[in-house]
C-alpha positions in Angstrom: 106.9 16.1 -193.3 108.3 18.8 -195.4 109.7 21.6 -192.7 108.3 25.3 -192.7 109.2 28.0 -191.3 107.8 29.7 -188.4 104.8 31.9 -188.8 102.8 32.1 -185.7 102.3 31.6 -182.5 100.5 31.2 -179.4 100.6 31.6 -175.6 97.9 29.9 -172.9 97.9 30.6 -168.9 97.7 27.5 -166.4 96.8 28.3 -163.0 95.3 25.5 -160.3 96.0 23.8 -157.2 98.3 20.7 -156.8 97.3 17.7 -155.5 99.8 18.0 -152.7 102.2 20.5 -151.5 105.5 20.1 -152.8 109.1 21.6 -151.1 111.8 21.1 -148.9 112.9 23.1 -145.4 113.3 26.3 -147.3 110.2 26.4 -149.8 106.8 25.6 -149.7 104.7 25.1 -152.9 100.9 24.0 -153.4 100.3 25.8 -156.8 101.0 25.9 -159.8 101.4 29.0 -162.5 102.7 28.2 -165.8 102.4 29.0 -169.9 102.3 26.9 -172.7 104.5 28.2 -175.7 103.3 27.3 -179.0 105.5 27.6 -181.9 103.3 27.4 -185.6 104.6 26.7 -188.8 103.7 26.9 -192.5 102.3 23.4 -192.7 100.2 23.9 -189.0 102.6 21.5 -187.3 102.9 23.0 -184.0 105.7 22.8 -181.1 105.4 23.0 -177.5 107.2 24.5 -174.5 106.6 25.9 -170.8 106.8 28.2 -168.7 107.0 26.7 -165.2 108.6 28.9 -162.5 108.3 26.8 -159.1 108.5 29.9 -157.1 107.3 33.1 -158.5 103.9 33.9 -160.4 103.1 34.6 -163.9 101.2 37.8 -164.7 98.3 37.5 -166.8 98.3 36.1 -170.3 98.1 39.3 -172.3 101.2 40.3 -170.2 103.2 36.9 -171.4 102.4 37.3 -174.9 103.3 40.6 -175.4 107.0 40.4 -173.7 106.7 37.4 -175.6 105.8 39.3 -178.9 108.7 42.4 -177.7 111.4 39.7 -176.5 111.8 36.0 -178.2 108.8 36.9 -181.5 111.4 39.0 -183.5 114.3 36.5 -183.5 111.7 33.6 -184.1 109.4 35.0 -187.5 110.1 33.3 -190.6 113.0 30.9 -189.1 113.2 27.6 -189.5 113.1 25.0 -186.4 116.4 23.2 -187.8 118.2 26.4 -187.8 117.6 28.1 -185.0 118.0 24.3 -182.7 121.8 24.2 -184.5 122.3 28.0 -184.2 125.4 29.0 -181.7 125.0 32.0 -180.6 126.1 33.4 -176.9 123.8 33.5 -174.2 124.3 36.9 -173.1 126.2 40.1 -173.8 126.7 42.5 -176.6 122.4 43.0 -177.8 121.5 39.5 -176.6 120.4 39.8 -172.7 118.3 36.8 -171.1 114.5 37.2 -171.6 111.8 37.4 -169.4 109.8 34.5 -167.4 112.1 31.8 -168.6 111.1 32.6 -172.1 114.6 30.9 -173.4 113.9 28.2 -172.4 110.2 27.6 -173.4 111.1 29.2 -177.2 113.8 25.8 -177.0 111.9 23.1 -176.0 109.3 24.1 -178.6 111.7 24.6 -181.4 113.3 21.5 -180.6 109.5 19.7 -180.6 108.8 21.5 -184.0 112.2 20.7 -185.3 111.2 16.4 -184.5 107.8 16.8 -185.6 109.6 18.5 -189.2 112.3 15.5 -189.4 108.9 12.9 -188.2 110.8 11.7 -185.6 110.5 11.5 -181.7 112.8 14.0 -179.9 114.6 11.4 -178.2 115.6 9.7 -181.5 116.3 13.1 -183.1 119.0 14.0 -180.0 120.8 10.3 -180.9 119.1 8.4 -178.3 118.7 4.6 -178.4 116.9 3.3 -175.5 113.1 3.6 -175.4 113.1 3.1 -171.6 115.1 4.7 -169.0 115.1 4.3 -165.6 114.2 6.5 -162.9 113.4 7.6 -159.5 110.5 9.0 -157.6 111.5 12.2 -155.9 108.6 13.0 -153.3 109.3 16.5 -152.4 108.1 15.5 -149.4 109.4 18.2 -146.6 105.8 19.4 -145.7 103.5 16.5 -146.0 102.2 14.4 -142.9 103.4 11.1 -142.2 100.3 9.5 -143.8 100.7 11.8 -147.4 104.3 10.8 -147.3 103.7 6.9 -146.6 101.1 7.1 -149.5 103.1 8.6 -152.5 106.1 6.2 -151.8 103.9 3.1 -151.7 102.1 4.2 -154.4 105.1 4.9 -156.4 106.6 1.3 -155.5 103.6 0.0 -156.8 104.2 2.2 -160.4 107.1 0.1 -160.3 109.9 2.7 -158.7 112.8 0.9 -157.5 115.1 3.9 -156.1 113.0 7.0 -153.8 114.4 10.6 -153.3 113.1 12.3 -149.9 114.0 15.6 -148.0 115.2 16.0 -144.6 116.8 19.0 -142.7 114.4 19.4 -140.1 115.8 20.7 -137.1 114.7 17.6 -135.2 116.9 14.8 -136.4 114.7 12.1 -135.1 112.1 13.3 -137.1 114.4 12.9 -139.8 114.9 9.3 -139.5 111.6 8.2 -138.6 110.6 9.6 -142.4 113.4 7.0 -143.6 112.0 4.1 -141.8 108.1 5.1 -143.0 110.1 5.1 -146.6 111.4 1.5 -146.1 108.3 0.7 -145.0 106.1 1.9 -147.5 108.7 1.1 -150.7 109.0 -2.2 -149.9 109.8 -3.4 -153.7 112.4 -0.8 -153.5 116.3 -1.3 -153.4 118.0 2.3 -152.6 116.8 5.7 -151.5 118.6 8.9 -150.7 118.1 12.2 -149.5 118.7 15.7 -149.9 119.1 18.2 -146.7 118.2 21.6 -147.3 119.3 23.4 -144.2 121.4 26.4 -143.4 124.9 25.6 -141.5 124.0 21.8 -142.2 125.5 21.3 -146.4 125.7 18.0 -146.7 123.6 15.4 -149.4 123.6 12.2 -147.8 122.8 8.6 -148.9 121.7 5.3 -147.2 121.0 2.3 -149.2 118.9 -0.8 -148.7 119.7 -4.5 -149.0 116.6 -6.7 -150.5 116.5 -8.0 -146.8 116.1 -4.0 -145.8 120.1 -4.3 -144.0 120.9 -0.3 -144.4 124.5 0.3 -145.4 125.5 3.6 -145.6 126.9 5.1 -148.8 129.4 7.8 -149.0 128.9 10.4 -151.4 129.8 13.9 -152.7 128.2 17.3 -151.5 128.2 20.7 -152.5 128.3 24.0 -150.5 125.9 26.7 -151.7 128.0 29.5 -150.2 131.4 28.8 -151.9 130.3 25.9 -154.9 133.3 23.7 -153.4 133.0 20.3 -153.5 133.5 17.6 -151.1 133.6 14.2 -150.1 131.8 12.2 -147.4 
């Protein structure tokens, strides 16, 4: 496909209720508000990025395109997707400041998508990748759901094929805690390993506990980081 450069583009709303609420023991989440970013060329070939922020809102549509139109437009117009995905430029300072919504990072993933569909060639190849398959894990996001909810999206994930589960703990009841592990080992039973992440205030610490096929746990020591002072350590 012979490449063009940018001419056009368009902006479209999402707004609409998730099938379950998603968060941890500091956020809760059952919507979702985001944008699609569309990036036109010459020859109509068209690439796509978000706008997904998990916690705030988006305004309304004519409020996106136009900081869209005042913020990323001008440095976009008549470019070419190859150029600006190998352009270096710094992310901030001088005239260059970070624009709104997460507009950076939308106006990337559809240059990058335009820049493929140009060279006819799937992002992943484009970026040097050589596995068509990768594995990975199914990350439940689970904090706020019920015991049944939670028992449901794990089994069903195990039968998707999911082999390694990510859950969140940190309530202040530790029982409760690892009574959500053993529902986990019940309900993955084609599983092999799971971990979690503890989102708590005065409790920092990411921990991990693995499963033989016969379900024997065996703990696994791993690293954490502290919010507060972005030190590292090891358990």
């Amino acid at each position: 496909m012979t490449q063009g450069s940018i001419v056009d583009f368009r902006v479209t709303r999402f707004e609409f209720a998730r099938d379950r609420v998603i968060g941890d023991s500091q956020i809760r989440v059952d919507d979702v508000q985001a944008a699609a970013i569309e990036l036109i060329d010459e020859q109509g070939a068209v690439g796509l990025g978000f706008i997904n922020p998990v916690l705030e809102g988006l305004p309304a549509e004519d409020e996106i395109a136009r900081l869209f139109s005042l913020e990323a437009w001008p440095n976009l117009r008549s470019e070419f997707p190859a150029a600006l995905a190998h352009r270096r430029q710094k992310n901030r300072g001088g005239a260059r400041r970070t624009a709104s919504l997460g507009l950076d990072e939308a106006v990337q993933q559809a240059v990058w998508d335009l820049y493929a569909k140009s060279a006819d060639m799937p992002l992943w190849r484009l970026l040097g990748g050589k596995a068509r398959k990768v594995r990975v894990y199914a990350s439940g996001l689970d904090f706020h759901l019920c015991d049944e909810e939670y028992s449901r999206f794990f089994a069903s994930a195990a039968e998707d094929g999911h082999s390694a589960f990510k859950i969140k703990v940190g309530h202040p009841d530790v029982e409760r805690d690892i009574h959500r592990l053993d529902l986990l080992k019940k309900a993955s039973v084609l599983g092999r390993s799971s971990w979690s992440t503890r989102m708590k205030p005065g409790r920092p610490k990411t921990r991990c506990e693995r499963w033989s096929h016969t379900g024997t746990p065996a703990m696994t020591s791993i690293g954490w980081r502290t919010r507060s002072s972005g030190a590292t350590s090891k358990a």
